[in-house]
DOSE-594931 format. One line per field, with one value per residue (C-alpha): chain; x, y, z. Coordinates in steps of 0.1 Angstrom, whole numbers, always signed. Example, Ala and Ser with C-alpha at 12.3 -4.5 7.8 and 13.67 -1.06 7.14 Angstrom:
BEGIN
c: (A | A)
X: (+123 | +137)
Y: (-45 | -11)
Z: (+78 | +71)
REM end
This chain:
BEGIN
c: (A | A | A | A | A | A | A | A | A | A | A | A | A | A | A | A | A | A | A | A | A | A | A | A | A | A | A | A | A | A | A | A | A | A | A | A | A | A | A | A | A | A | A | A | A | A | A | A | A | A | A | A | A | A | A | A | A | A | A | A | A | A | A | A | A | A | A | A | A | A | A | A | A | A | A | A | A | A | A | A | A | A | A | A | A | A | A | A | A | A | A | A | A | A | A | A | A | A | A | A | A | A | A | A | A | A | A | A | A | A | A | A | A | A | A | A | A | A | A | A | A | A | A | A | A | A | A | A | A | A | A | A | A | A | A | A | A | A | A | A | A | A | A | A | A | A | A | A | A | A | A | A)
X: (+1023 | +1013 | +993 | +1016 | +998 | +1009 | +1041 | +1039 | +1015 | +1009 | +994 | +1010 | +983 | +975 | +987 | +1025 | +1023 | +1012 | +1045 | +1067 | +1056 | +1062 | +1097 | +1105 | +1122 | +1127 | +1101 | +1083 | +1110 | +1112 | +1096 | +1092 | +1068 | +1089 | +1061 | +1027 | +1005 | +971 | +981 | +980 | +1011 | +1003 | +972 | +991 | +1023 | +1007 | +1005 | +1045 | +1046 | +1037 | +1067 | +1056 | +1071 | +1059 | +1066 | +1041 | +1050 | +1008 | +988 | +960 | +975 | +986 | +959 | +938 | +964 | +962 | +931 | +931 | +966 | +968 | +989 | +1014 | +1046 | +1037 | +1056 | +1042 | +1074 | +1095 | +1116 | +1144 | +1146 | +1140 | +1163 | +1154 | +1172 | +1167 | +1178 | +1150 | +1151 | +1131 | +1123 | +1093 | +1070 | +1067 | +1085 | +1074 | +1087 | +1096 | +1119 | +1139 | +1131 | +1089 | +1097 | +1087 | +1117 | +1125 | +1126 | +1151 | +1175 | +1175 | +1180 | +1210 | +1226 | +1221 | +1235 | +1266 | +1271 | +1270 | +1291 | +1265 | +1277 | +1246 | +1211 | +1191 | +1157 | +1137 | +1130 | +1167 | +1171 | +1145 | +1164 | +1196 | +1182 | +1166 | +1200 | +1216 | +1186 | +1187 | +1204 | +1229 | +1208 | +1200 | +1173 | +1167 | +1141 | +1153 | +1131 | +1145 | +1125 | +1135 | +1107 | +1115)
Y: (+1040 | +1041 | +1070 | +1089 | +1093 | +1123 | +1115 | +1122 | +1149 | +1175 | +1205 | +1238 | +1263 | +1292 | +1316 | +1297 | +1305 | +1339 | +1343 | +1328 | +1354 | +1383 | +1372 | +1375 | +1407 | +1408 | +1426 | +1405 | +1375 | +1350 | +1321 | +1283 | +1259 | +1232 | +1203 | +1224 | +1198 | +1208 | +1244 | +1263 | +1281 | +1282 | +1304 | +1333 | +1335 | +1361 | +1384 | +1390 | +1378 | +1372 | +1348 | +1321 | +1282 | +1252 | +1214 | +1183 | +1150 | +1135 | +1132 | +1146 | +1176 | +1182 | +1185 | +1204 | +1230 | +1235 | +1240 | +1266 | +1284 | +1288 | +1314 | +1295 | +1278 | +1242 | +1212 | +1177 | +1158 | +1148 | +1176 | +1148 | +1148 | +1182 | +1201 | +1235 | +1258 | +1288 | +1295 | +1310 | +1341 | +1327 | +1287 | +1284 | +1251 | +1223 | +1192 | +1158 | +1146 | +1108 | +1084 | +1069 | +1035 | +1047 | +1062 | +1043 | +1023 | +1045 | +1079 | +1057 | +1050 | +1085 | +1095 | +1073 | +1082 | +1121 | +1117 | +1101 | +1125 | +1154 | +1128 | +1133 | +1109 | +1114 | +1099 | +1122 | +1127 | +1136 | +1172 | +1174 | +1169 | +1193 | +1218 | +1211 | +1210 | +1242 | +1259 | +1248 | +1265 | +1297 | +1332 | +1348 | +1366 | +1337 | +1337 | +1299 | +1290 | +1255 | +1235 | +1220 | +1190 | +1157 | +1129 | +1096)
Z: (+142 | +177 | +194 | +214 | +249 | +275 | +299 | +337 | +323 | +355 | +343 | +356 | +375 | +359 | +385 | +383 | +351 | +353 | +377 | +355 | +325 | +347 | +354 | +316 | +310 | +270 | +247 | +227 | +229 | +204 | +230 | +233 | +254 | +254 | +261 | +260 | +269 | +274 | +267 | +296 | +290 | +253 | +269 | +281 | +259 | +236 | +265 | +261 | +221 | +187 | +180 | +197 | +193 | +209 | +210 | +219 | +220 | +226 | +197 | +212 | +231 | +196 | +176 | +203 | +207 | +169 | +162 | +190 | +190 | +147 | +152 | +169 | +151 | +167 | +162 | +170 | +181 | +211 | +224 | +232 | +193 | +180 | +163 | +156 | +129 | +149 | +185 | +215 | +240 | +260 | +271 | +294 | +304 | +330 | +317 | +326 | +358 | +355 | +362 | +334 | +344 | +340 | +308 | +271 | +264 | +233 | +257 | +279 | +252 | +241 | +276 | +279 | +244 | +255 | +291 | +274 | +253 | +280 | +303 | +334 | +357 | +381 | +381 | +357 | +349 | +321 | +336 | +341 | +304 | +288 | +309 | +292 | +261 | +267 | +273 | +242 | +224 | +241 | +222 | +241 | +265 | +288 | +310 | +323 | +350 | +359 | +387 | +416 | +419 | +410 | +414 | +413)
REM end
């Protein structure tokens, strides 16, 4: 099997994601990174809980985060294809900004069988589609962050 490499990976600076954790107003929310990469939000989560999930596509990112975050319920897969049995107060991370045309060819045709089955009838991105996904995992009491930039 191939290594899986990091895609568009920009890591998130620590004071964004210091922000973003003060905006989260449940107690001790049941949380997920959704694409931790080289762990920065994976870093501070424990400051608002102990019921913390997190996804990672790269093999290395992976293994790092691990060794460091044991206490963490990680899962080394792409978020395009996971399928959780539980659902998330709280969805929180900086998805990979790319076009689907720059993406591996097996990300593009997931991409295209997931817009289909949403019926999006607009250009979409990959970011675009960890932020739907996201939604569909959240419990009832919603609180979404969703990012207004679209990189092509």
């Amino acid at each position: 099997m191939p290594e899986k490499k990091p895609i568009a990976f920009f890591p998130t600076p620590k004071e964004i994601v210091t922000y973003m954790l003060q905006m989260v107003s449940i107690n001790n929310p049941c949380i997920l990174e959704s694409g931790f990469g080289s762990g920065v939000f994976l870093s501070q989560l424990s400051s608002i809980s102990n019921n913390v999930h997190g996804i990672e596509y790269s093999d290395d990112f992976f293994d790092e985060a691990r060794k460091k975050y044991p206490e963490y319920n990680l899962t080394h897969t792409d978020y395009l294809d996971f399928k959780p049995e539980l659902k998330y107060d709280v969805i929180i991370g900086n998805p990979p900004y790319i076009a689907p045309e720059k993406m591996p060819l097996h990300m593009s045709n997931k991409l295209k069988e997931i817009v289909v089955k949403i019926t999006i009838k607009t250009r979409t991105t990959h970011s675009i589609l960890f932020e739907v996904i996201s939604i569909a995992l959240l419990t009832p009491v919603i609180e979404v962050f969703v990012s207004n930039v679209d990189m092509h």
